[in-house]
C-alpha positions in Angstrom: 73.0 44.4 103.1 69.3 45.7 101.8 69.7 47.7 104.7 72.7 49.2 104.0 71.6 50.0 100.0 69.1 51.7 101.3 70.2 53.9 103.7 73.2 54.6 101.2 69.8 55.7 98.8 68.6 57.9 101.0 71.9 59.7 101.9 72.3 60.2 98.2 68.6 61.2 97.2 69.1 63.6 100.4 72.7 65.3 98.9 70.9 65.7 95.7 68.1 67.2 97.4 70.2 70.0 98.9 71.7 71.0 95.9 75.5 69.8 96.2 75.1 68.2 93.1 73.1 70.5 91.6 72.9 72.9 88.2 71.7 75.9 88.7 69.8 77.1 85.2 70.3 79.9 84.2 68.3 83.1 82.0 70.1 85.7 79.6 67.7 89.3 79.4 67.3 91.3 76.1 68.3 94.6 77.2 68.0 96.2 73.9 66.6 95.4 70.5 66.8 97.2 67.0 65.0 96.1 64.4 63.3 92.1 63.4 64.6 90.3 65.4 63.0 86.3 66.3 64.0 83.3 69.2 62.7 79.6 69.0 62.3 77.9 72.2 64.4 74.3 72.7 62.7 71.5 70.9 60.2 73.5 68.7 59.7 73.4 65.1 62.1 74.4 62.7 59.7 77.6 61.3 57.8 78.4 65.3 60.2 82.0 65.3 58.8 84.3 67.6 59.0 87.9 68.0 62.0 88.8 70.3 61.5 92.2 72.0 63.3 94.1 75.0 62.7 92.2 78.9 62.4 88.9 77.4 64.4 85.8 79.3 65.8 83.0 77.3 66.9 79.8 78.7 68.6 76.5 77.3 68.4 75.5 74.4 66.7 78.9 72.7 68.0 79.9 69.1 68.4 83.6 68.2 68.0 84.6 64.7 68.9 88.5 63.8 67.7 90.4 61.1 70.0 91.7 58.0 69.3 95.3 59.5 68.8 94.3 63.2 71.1 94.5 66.7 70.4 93.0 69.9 72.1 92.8 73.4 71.7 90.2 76.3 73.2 90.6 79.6 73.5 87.8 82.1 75.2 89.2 85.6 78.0 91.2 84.4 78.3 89.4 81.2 77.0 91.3 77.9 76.9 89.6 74.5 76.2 92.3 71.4 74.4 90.4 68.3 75.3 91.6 65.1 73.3 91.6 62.1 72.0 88.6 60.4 73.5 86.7 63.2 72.0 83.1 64.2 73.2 81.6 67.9 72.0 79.1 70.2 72.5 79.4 74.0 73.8 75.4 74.5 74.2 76.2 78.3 74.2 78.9 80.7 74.2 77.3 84.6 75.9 77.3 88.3 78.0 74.6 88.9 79.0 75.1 92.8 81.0 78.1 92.2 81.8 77.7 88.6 79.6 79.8 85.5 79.1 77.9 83.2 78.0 79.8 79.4 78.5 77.8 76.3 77.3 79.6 73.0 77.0 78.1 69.6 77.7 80.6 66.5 75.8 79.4 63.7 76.4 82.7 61.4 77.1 86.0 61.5 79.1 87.7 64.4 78.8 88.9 68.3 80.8 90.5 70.4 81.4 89.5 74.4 82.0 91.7 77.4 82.9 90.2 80.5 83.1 93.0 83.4 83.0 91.0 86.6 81.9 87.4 87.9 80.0 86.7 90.7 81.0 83.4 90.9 84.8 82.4 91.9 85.3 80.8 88.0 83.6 81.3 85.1 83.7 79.1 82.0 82.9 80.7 78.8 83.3 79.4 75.1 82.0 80.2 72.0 81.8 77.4 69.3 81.7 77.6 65.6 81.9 75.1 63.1 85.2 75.2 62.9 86.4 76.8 66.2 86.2 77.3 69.8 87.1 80.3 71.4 87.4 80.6 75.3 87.8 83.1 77.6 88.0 85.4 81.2 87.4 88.7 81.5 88.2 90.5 77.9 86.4 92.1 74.9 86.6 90.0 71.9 84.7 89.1 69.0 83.9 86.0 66.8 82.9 86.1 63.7 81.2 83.0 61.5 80.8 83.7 57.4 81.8 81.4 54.3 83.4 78.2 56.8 85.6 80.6 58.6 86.0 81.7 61.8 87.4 85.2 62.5 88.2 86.3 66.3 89.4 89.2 67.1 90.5 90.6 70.7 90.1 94.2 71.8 91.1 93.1 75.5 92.3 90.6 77.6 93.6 87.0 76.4 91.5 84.5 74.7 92.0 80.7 73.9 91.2 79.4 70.8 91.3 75.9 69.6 90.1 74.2 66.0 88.2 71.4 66.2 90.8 69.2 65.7 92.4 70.1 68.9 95.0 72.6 67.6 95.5 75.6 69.7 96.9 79.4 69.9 96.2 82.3 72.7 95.4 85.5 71.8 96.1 88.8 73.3 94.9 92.4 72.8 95.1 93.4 69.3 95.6 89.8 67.9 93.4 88.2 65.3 93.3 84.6 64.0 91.4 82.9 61.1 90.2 79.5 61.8 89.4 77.0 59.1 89.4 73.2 58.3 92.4 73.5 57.2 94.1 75.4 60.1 94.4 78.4 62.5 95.9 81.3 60.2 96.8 85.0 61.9 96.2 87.8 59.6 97.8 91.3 59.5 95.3 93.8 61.6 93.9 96.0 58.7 92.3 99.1 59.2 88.9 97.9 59.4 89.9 95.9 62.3 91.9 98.2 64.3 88.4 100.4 63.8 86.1 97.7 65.7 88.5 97.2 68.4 88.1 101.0 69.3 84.4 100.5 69.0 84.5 97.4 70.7 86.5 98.7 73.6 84.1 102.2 73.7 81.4 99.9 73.8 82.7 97.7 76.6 83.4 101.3 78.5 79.7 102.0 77.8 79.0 98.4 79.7 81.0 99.2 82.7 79.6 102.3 83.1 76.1 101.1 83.3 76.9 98.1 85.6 78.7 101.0 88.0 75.8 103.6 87.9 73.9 100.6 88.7 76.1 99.4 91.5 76.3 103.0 93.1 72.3 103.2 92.6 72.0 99.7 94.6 74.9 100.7 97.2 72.9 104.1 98.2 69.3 102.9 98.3 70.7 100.8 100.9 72.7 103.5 102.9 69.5 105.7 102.7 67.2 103.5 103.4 65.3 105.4 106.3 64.9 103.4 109.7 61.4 102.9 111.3 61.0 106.0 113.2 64.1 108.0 112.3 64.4 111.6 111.7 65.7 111.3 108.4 62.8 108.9 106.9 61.7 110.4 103.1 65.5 112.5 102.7 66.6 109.6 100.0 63.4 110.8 97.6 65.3 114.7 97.5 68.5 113.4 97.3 69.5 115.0 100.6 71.2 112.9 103.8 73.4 111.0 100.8 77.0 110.8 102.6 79.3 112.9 100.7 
């Protein structure tokens, strides 16, 4: 019987080992910064903010805190987040399961804005909690919005799941808009104001897509020019000349 434990031990210790059971963590990059703009690491002290500037990687458990004037954006794969001003968020999870994305964000003020362009990975989970919402999603443009116990979200593209924390839900489409509260999930008439961010929101998104397919096309040619050992055409790519056409 010993016997048996044990060898049961070691078939487990050796699954874990190659990584069937594992969680893959996970880094967001600051792609762009404007203006003050501060991160605490998980676990720190309340007041250790330091100074958040383009390149950086955040894991787990870091806290973004935005200025009153400021703008960031983080990109993780093909997934962009825009911070708004005087916005403060907390990255609860971002990890691999098997095939499944995992990103879980936690909205403590202000606003963002989510663009998903493409996964990698065969599912992606994505959810943004508030106070007094979750919002969850696949491949759209929305944003979500945290100021005096409310909860705004508004979708530019695609369809997005949101739920109180009570467990009452509503989908939203394109164009839609809900106001979540303790007291319920309300949806607002779109007034101008809104009909204006979701035409910036969707020219920004645009703006996304475009840079993740100049950077696809960059990728895909460096490896259809990439000169053989010996070959005629070695040092073409540099000029731009031998590119297929």
């Amino acid at each position: 019987m010993k016997s048996k434990l044990s060898w049961l031990l070691f078939l487990l210790l050796l699954l874990l080992g190659s990584g069937l059971f594992a969680q893959q963590q996970l880094t967001v990059e600051v792609i762009h910064c404007q203006g003050p703009l501060f991160f605490r690491g998980p676990e720190k002290p309340p007041d250790s903010w330091e100074v958040l500037t383009v390149g950086t990687c955040l894991g787990v458990g870091t806290t973004i805190r935005v200025g009153d004037t400021s703008s960031a954006e983080l990109i993780l794969a093909d997934f962009c987040l825009h911070l708004n001003p005087e916005t403060q968020l907390i990255l609860k999870n971002l990890a691999v399961e098997g095939e499944t994305l995992r990103v879980e964000l936690h909205l403590l003020s202000g606003g963002i804005w989510s663009k998903i362009m493409k996964t990698l990975h065969n599912l992606l989970h994505y959810e943004v909690v508030t106070p007094t919402a979750v919002a969850g999603v696949e491949g759209t443009i929305f944003s979500v919005d945290y100021l005096g116990e409310a909860t705004e979200i508004l979708v530019a593209e695609g369809t997005v799941a949101v739920r109180d924390r009570i467990g009452r839900k509503v989908t939203l489409l394109a164009k839609e808009k809900v106001k979540v509260t303790s007291s319920g999930i309300f949806h607002p008439a779109l007034n101008a104001e809104d009909k204006e961010r979701i035409e910036r929101m969707k020219q920004w998104g645009q703006a996304q897509d475009d840079i993740s397919h100049k950077s696809d096309v960059s990728k895909t040619g460096q490896q259809k020019t990439a000169p053989q050992k010996g070959s005629k055409g070695a040092g073409k790519g540099a000029s731009g000349k031998g590119w297929p056409k």
